[in-house]
The first five atom37 places (N, CA, C, CB, O) and aatype in JSON, in Angstrom:
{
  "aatype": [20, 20, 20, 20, 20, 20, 20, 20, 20, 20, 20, 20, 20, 20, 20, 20, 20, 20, 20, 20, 20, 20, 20, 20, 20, 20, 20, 20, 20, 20, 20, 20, 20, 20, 20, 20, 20, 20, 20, 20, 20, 20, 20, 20, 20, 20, 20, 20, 20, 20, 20, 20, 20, 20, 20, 20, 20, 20, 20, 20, 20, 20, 20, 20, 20, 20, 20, 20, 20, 20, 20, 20, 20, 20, 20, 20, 20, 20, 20, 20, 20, 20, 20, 20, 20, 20, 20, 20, 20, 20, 20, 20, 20, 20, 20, 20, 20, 20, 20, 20, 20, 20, 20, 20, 20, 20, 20, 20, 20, 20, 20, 20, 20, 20, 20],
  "atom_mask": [
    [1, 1, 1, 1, 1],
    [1, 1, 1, 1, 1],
    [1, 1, 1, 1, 1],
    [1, 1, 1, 1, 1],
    [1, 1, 1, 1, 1],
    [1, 1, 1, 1, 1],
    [1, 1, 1, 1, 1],
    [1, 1, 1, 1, 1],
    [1, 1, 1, 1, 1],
    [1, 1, 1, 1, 1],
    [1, 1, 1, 1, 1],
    [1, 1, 1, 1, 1],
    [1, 1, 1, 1, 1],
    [1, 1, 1, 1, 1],
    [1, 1, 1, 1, 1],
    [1, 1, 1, 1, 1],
    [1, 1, 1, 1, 1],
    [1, 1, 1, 1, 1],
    [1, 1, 1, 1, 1],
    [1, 1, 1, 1, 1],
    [1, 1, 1, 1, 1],
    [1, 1, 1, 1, 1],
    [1, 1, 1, 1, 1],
    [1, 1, 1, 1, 1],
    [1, 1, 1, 1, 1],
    [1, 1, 1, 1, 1],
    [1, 1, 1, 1, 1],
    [1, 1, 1, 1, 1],
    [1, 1, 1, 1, 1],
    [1, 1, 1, 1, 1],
    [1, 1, 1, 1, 1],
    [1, 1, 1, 1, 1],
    [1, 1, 1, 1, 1],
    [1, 1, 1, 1, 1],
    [1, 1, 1, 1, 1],
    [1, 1, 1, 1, 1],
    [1, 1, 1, 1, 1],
    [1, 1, 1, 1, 1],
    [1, 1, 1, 1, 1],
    [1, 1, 1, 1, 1],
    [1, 1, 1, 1, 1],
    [1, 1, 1, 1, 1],
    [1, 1, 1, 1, 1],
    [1, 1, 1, 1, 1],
    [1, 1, 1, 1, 1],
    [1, 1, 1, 1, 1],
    [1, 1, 1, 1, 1],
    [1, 1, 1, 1, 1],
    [1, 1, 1, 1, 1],
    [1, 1, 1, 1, 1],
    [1, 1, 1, 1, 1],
    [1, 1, 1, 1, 1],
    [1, 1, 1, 1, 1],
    [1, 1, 1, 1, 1],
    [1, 1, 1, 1, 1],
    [1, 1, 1, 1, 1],
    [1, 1, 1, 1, 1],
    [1, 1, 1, 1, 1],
    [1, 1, 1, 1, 1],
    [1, 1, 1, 1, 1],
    [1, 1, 1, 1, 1],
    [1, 1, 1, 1, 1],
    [1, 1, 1, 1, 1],
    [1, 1, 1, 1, 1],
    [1, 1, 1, 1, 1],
    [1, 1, 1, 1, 1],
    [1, 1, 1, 1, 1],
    [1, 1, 1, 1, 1],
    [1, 1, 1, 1, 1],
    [1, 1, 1, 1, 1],
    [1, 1, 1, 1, 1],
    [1, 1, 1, 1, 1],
    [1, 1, 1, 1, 1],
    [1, 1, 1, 1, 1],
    [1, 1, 1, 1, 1],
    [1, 1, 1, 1, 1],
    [1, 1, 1, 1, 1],
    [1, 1, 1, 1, 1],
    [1, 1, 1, 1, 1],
    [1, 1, 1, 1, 1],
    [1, 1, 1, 1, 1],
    [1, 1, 1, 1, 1],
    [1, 1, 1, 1, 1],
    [1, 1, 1, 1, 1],
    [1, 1, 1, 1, 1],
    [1, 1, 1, 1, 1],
    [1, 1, 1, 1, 1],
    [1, 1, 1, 1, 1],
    [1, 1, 1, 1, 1],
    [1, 1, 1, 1, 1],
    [1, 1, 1, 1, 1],
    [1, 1, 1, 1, 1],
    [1, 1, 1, 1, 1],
    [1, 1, 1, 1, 1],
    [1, 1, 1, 1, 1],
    [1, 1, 1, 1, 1],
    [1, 1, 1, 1, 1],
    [1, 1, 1, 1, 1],
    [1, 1, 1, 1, 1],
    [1, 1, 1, 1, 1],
    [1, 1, 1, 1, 1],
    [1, 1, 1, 1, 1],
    [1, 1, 1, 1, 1],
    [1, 1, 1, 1, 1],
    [1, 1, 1, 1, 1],
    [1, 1, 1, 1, 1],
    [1, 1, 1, 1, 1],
    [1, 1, 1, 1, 1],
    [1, 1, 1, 1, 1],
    [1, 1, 1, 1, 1],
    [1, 1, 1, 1, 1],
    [1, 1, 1, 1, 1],
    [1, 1, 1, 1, 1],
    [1, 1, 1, 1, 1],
    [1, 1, 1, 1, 1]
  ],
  "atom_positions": [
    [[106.28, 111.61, 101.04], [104.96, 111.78, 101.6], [104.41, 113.15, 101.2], [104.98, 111.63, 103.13], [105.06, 114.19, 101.26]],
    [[103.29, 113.04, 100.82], [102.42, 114.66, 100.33], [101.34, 114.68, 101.5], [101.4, 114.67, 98.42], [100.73, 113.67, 101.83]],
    [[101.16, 116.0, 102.13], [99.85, 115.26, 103.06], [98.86, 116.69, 102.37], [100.12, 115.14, 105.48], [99.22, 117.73, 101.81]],
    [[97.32, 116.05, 102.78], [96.23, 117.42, 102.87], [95.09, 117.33, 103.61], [95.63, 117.82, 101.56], [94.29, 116.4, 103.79]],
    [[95.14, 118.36, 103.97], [93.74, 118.61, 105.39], [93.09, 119.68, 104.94], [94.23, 119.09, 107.22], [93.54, 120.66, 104.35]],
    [[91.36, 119.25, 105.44], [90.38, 120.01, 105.35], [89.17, 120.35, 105.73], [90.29, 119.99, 104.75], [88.19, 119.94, 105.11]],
    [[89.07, 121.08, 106.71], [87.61, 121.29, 107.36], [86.53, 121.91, 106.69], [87.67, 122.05, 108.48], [86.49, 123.14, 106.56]],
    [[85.62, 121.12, 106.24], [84.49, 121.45, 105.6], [82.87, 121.19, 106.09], [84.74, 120.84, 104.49], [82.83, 120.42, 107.05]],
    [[81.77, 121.57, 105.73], [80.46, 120.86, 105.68], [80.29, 120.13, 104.79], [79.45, 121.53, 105.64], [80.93, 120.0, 103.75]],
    [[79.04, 119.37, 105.31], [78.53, 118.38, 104.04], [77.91, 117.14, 104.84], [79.95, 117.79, 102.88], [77.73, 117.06, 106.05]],
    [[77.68, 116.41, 104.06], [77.61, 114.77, 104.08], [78.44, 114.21, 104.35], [77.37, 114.12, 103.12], [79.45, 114.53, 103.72]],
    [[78.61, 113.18, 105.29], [79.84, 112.65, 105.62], [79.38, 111.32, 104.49], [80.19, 112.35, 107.53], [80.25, 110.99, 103.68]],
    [[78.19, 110.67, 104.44], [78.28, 109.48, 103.17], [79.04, 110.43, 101.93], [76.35, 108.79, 102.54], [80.11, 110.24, 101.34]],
    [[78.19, 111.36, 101.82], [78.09, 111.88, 99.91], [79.96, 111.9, 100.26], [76.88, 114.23, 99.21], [80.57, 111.02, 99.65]],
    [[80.57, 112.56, 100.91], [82.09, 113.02, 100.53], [82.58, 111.93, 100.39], [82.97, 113.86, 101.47], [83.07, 111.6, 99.31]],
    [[82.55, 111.05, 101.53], [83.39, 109.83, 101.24], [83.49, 108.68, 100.08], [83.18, 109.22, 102.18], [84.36, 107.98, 99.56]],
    [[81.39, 109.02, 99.95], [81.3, 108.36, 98.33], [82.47, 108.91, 97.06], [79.62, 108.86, 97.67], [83.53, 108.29, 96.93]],
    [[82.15, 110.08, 96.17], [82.55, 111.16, 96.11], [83.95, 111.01, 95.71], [82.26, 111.8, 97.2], [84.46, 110.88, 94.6]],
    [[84.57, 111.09, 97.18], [85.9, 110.59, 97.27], [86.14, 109.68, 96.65], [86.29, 110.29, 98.3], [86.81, 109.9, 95.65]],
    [[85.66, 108.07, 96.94], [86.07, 107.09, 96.48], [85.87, 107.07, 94.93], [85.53, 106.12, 97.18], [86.73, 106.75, 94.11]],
    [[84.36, 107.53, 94.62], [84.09, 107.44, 92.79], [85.37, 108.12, 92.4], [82.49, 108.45, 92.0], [86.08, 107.48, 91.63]],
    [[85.74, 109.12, 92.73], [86.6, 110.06, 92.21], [88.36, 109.33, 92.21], [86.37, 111.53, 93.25], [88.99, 109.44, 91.16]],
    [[88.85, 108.79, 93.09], [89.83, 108.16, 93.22], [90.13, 107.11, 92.09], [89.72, 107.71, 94.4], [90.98, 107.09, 91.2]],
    [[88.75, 105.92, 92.59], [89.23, 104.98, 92.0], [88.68, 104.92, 90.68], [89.1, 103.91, 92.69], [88.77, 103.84, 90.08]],
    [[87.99, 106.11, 89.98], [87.34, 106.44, 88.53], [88.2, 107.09, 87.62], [86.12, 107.35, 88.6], [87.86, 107.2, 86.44]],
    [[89.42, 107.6, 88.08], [90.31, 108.8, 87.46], [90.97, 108.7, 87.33], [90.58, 109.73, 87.69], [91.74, 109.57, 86.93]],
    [[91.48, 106.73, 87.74], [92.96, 106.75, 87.77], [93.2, 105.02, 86.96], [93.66, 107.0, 89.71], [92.74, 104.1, 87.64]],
    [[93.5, 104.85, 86.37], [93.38, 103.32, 85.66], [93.94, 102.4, 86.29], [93.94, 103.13, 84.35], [93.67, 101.25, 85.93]],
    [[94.76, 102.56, 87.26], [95.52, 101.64, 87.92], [95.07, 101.9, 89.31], [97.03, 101.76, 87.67], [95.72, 101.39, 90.22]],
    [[93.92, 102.71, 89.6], [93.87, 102.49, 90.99], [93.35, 101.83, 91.67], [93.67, 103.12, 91.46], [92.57, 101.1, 91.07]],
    [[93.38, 101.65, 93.05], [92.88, 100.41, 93.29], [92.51, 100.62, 95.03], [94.08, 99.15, 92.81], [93.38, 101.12, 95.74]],
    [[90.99, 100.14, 95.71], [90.59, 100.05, 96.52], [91.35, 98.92, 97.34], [89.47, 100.05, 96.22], [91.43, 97.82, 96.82]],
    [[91.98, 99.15, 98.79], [92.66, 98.1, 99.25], [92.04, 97.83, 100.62], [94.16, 98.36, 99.26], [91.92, 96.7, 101.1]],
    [[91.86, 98.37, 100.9], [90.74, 98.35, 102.66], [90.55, 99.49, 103.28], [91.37, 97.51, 104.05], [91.22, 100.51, 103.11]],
    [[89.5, 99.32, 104.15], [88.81, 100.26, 105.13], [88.27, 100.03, 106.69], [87.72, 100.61, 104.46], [88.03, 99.01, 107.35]],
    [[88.22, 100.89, 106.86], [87.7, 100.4, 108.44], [86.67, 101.96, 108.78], [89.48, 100.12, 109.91], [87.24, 102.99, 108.44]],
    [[85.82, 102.05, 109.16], [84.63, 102.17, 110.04], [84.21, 102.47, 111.3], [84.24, 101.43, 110.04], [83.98, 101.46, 111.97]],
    [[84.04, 103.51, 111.83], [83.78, 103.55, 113.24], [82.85, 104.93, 113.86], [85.24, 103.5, 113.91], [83.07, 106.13, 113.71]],
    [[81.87, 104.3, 114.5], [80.84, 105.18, 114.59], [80.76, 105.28, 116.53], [79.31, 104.48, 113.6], [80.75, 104.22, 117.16]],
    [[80.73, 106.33, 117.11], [80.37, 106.58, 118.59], [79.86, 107.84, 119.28], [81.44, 106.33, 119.24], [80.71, 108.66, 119.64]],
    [[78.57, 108.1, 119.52], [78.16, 108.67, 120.42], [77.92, 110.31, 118.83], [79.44, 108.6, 122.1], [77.92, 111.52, 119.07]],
    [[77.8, 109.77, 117.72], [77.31, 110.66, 117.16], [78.28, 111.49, 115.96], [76.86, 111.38, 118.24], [78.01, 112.44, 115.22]],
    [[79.71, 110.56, 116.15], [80.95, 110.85, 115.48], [81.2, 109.61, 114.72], [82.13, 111.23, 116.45], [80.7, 108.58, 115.17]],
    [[81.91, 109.56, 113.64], [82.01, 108.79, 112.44], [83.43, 108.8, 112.09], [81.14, 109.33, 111.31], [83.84, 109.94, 111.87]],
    [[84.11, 108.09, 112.0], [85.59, 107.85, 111.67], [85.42, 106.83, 110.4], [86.54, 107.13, 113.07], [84.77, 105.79, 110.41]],
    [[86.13, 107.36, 109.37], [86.4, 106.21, 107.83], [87.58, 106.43, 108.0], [85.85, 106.53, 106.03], [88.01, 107.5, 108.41]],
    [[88.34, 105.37, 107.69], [89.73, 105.22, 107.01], [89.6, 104.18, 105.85], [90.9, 104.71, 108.11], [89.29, 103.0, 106.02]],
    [[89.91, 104.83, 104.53], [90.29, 104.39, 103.08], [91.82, 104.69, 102.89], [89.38, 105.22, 101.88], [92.45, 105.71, 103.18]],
    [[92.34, 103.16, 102.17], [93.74, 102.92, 101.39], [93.41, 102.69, 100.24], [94.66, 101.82, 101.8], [92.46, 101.93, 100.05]],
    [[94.08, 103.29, 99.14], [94.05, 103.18, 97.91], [95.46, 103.04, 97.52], [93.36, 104.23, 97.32], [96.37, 103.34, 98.29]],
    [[95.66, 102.54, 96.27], [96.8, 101.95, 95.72], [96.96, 102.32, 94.4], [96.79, 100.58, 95.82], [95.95, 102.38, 93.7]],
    [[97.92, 102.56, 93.97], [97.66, 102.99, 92.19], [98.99, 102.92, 91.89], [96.95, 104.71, 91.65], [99.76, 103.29, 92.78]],
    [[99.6, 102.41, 90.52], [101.07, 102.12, 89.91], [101.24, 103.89, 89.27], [101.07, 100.5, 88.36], [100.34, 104.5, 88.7]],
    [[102.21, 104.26, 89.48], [102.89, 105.82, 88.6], [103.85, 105.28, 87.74], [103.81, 107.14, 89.66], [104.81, 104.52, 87.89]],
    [[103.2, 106.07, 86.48], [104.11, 105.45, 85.39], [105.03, 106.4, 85.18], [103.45, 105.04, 84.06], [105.81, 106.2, 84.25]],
    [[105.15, 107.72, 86.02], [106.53, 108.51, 86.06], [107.24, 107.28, 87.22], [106.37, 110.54, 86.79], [107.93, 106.32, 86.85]],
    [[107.05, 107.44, 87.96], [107.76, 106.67, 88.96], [108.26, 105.06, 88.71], [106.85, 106.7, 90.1], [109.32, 104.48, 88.92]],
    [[107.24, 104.75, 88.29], [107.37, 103.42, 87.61], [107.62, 102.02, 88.86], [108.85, 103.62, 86.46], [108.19, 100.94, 88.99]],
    [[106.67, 103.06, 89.64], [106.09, 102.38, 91.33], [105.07, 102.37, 91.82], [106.48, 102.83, 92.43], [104.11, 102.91, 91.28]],
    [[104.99, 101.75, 92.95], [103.24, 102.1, 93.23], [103.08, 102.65, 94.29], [102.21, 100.95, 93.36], [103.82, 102.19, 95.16]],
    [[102.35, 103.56, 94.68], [101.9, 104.77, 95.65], [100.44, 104.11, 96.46], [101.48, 106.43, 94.55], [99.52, 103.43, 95.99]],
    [[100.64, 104.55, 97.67], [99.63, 104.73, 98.5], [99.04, 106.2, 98.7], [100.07, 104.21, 99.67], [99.72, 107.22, 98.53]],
    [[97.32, 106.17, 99.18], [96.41, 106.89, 99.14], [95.8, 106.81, 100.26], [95.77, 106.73, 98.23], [94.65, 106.45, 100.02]],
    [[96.05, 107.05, 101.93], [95.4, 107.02, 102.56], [94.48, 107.98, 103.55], [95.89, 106.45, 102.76], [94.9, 108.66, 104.48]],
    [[93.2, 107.85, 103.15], [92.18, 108.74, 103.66], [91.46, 108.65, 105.06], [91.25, 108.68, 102.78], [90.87, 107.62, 105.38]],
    [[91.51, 109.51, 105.71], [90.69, 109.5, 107.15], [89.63, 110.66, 107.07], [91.77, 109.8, 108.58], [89.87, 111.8, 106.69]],
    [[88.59, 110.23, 107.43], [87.4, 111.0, 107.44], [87.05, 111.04, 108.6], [86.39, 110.61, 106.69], [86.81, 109.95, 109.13]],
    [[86.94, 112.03, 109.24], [86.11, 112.6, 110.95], [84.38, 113.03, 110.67], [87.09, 114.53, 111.71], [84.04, 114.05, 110.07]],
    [[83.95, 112.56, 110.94], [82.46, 114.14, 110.78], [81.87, 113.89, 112.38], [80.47, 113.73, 109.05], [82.03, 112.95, 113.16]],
    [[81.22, 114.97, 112.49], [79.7, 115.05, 113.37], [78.55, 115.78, 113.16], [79.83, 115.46, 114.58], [78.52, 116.99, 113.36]],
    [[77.81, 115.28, 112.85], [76.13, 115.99, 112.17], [76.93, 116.47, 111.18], [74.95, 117.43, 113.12], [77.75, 115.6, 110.88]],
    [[77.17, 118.18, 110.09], [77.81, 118.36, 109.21], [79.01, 118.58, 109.29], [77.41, 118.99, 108.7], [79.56, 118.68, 108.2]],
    [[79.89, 118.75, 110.52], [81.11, 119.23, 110.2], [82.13, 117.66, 110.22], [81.53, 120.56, 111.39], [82.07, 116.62, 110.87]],
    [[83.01, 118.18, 109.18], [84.07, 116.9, 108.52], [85.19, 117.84, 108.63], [83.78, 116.16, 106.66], [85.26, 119.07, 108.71]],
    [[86.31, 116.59, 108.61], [87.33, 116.65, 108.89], [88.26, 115.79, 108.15], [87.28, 116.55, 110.0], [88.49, 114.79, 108.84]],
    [[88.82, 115.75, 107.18], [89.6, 115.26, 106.19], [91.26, 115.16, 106.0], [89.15, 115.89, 105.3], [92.02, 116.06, 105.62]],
    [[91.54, 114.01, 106.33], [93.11, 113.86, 106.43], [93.96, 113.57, 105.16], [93.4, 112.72, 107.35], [94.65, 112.78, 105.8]],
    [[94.45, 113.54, 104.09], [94.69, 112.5, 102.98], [96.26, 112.38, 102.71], [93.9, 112.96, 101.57], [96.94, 113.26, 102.17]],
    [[96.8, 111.01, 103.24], [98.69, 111.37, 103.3], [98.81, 110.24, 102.11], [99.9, 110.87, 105.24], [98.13, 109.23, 101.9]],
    [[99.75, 110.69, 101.55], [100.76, 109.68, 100.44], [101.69, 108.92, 100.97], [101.65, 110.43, 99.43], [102.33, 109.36, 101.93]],
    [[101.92, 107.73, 100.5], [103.24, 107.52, 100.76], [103.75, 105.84, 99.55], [103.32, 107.3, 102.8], [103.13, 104.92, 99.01]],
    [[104.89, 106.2, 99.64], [105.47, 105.27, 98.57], [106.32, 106.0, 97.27], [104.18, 104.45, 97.96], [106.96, 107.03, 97.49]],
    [[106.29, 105.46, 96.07], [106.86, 106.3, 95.11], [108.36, 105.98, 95.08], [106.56, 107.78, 95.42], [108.91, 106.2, 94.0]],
    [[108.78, 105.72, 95.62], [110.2, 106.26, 95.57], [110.88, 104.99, 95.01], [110.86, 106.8, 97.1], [110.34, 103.88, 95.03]],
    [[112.37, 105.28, 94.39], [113.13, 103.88, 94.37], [114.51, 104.08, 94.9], [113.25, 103.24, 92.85], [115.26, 103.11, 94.94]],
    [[114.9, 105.2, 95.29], [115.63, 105.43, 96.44], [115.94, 104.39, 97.48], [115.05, 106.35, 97.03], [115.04, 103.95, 98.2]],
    [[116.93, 104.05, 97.55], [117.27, 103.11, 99.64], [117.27, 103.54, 100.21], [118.3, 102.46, 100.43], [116.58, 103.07, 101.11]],
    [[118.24, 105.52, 100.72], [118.03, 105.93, 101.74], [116.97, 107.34, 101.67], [119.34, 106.05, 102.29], [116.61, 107.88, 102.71]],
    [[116.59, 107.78, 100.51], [115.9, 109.3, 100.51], [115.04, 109.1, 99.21], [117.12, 110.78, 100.37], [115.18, 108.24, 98.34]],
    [[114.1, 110.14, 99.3], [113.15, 110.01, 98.11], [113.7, 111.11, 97.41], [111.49, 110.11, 98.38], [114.12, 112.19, 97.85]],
    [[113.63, 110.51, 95.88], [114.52, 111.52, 95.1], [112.9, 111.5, 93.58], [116.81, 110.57, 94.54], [113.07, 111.92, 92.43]],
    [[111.39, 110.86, 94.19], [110.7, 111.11, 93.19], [109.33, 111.13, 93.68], [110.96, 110.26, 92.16], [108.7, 110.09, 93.55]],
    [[108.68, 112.25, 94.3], [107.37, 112.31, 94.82], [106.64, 112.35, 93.56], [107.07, 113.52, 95.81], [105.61, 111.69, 93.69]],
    [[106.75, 112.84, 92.43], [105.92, 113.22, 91.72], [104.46, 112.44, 91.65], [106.58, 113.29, 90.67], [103.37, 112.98, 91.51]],
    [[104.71, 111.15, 91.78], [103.65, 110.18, 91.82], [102.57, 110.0, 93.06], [104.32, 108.99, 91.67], [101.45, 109.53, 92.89]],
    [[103.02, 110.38, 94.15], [102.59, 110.77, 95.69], [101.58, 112.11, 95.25], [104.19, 111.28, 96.9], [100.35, 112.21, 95.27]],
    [[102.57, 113.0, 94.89], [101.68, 114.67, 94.23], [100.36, 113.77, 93.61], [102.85, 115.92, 92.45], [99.26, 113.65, 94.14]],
    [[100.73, 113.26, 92.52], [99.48, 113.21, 91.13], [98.74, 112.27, 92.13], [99.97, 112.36, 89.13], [97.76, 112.96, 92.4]],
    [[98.63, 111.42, 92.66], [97.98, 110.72, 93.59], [96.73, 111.79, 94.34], [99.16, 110.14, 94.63], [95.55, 112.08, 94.14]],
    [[97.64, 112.07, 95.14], [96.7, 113.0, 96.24], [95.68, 114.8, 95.57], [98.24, 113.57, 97.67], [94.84, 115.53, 96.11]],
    [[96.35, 114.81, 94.26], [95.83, 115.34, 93.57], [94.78, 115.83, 93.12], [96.04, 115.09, 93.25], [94.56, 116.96, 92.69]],
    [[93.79, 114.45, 93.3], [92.76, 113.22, 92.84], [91.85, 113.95, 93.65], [93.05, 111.41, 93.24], [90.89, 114.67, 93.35]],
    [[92.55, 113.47, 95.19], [91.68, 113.67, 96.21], [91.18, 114.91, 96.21], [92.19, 113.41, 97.35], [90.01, 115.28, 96.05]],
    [[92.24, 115.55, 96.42], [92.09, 117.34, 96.68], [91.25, 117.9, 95.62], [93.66, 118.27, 96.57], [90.96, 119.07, 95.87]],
    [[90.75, 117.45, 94.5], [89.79, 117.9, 93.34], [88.91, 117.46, 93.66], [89.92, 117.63, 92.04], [87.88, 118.12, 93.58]],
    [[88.87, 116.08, 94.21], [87.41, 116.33, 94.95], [86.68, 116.46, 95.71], [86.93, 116.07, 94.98], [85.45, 116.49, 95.72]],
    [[87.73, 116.6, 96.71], [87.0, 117.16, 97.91], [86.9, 119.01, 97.87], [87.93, 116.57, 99.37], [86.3, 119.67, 98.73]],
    [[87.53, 119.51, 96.88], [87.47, 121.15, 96.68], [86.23, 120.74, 95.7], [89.09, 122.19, 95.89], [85.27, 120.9, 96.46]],
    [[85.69, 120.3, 94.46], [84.9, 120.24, 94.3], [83.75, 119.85, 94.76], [85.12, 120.08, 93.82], [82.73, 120.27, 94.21]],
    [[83.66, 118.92, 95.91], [82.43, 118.57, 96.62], [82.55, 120.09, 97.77], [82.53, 116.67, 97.46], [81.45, 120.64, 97.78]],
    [[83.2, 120.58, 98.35], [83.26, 121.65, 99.33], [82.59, 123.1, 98.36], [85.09, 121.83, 99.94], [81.82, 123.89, 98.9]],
    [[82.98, 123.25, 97.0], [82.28, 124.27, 96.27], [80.89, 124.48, 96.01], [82.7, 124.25, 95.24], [80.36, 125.58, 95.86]],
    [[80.26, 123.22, 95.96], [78.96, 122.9, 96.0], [78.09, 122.77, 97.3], [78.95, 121.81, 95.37], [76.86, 122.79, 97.38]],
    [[78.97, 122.62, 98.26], [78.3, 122.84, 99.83], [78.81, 123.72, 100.83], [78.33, 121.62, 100.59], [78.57, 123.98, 102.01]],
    [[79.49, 124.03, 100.07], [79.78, 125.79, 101.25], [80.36, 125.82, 102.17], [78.72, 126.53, 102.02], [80.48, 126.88, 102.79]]
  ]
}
């Protein structure tokens, strides 16, 4: 598991867009798997899974994103998990890393542009 968190401003559409162009545009095997949605009293919850094969690993990795906002402030969760071919211990994140990678470039690049 790789995890990354980040409190930023912005758009809660534009990041999550953003996010997703960026994920599933950068990676040839990646792949949109579901989401869920939830809006109350002025707060916004996304959760995105993404999926993508590592051809170091020569497995397939999960990508899952949680998005918080209210008016501009966001809140960004993004954990890995998978990779491994291990039974009892992971002996190959590398693919988890290059995964979440993705994310973290663009959400540091969307955060550089909005301060």
């Amino acid at each position: 598991m790789a995890k990354y968190e980040r409190e930023l401003t912005g758009s809660f559409n534009d990041l999550l867009a953003q996010i997703h162009a960026d994920v599933t545009g950068r990676s040839a095997t990646a792949s949109f798997e579901g989401g869920s949605d939830y809006q109350s009293n002025g707060i916004r919850l996304a959760v995105r899974v993404y999926e993508r094969y590592s051809m170091i690993g020569k497995n397939r990795v999960s990508l899952n994103i949680t998005l918080l906002g209210k008016d501009d402030k966001l809140f960004l969760s993004a954990i890995t998990s998978g990779g491994s071919q291990a039974m009892f211990f992971k002996i190959n994140v590398f693919g988890e890393q290059n995964f979440l990678d993705l994310c973290i470039k663009s959400v540091e690049r969307y955060a550089s542009r909005n301060g």
